[in-house]
C-alpha positions as CSV (number, residue, x, y, z in Angstrom):
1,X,0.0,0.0,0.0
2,X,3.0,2.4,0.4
3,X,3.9,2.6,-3.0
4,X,0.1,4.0,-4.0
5,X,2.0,7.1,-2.6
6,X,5.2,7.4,-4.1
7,X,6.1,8.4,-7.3
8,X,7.5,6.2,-10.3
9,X,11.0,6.6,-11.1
10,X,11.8,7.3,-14.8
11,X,14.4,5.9,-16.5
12,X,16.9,7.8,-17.8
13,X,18.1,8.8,-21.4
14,X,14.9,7.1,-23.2
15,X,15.9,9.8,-26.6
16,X,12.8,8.7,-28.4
17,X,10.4,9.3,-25.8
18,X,12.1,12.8,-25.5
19,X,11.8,12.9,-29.4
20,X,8.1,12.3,-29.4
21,X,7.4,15.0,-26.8
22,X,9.3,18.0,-28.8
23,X,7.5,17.3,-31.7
24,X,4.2,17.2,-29.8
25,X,5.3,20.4,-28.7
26,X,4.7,22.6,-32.3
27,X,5.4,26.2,-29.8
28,X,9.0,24.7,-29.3
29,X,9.5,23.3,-32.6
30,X,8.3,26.9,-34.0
31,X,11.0,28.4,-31.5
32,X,13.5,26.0,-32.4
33,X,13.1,26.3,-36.5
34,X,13.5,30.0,-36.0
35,X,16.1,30.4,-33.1
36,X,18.8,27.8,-34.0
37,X,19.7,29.5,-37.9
38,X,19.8,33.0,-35.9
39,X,22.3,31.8,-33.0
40,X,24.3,30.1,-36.2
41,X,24.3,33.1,-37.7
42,X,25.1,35.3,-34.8
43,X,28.2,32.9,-33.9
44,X,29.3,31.9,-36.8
45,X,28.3,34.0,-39.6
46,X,30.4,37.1,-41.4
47,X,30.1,39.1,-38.6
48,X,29.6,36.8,-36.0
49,X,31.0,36.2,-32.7
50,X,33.9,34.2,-33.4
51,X,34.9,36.0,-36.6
52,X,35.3,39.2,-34.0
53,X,37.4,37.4,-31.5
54,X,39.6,36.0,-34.9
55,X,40.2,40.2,-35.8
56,X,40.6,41.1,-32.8
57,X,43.6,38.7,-32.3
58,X,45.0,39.8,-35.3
59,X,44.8,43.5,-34.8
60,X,46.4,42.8,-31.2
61,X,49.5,40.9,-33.2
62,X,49.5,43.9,-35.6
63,X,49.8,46.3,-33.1
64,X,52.6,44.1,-31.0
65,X,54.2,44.2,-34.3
66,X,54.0,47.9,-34.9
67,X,55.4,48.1,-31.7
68,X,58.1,46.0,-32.2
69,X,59.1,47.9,-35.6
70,X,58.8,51.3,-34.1
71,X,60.8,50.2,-31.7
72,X,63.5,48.9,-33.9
73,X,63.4,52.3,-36.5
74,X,64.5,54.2,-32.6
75,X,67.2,52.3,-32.4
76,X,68.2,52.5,-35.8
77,X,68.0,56.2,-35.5
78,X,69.8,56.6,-32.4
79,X,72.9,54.4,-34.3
80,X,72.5,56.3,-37.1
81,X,73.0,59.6,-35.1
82,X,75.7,57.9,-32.9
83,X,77.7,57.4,-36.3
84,X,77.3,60.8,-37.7
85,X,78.8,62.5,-34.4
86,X,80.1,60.0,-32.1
87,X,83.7,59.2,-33.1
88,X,83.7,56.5,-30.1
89,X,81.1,54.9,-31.6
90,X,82.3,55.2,-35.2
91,X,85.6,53.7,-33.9
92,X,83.6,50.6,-32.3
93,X,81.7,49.8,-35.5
94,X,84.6,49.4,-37.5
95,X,86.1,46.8,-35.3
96,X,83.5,45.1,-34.0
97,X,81.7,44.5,-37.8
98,X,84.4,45.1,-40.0
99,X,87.1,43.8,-38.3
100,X,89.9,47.2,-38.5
101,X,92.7,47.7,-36.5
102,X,94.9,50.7,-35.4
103,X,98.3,50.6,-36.6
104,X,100.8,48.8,-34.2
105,X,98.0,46.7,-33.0
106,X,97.9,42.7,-33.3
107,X,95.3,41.1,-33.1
108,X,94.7,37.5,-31.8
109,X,91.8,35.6,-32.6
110,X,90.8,32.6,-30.6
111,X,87.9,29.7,-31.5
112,X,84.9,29.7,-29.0
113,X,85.4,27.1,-26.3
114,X,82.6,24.3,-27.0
């Protein structure tokens, strides 16, 4: 007599009973049809969702970029400048990159240690 009063357990992941009650349901079907191609489109489409986050990690790696190069051109400048007046510098250049010595010098080279 105790079980009159309880209720009866379902049993999970019946899909085709679940089927049968959507399409019963034409309000949710109607919802469904309509809402489904909009959320598609607003993800997915031209000017969706994930097409913003895509630009908008590029435009951050173009601007890292510009960044990087502006950054770069300063430098370059500042050399540039350094060479024009700086006879230290000028001095430096030419035997670091192209390997000039004063007169009286000798020069030794050794092999890097491994």
């Amino acid at each position: 007599m105790d079980n009159l009063f309880y209720r009866k357990t379902r049993r999970p992941g019946n899909l085709r009973e679940a089927l049968r009650k959507l399409l019963r349901n034409k309000r949710l079907l109607v919802i469904l049809a309509v809402a489904l191609p909009v959320a598609g489109y607003v993800l997915f489409g031209s000017r969706g969702v994930v097409q913003r986050i895509r630009f908008e990690r590029q435009k951050a790696e173009m601007e890292q970029r510009i960044r990087d190069a502006d950054a770069e051109s300063k430098r370059l400048k500042d050399e540039s400048k350094a060479l024009d007046d700086d006879r230290a510098t000028i001095e430096r250049v030419a035997r670091e990159k192209h390997g000039m010595v004063r007169p009286g010098e000798t020069v030794y080279k050794t092999s890097p240690s491994r």
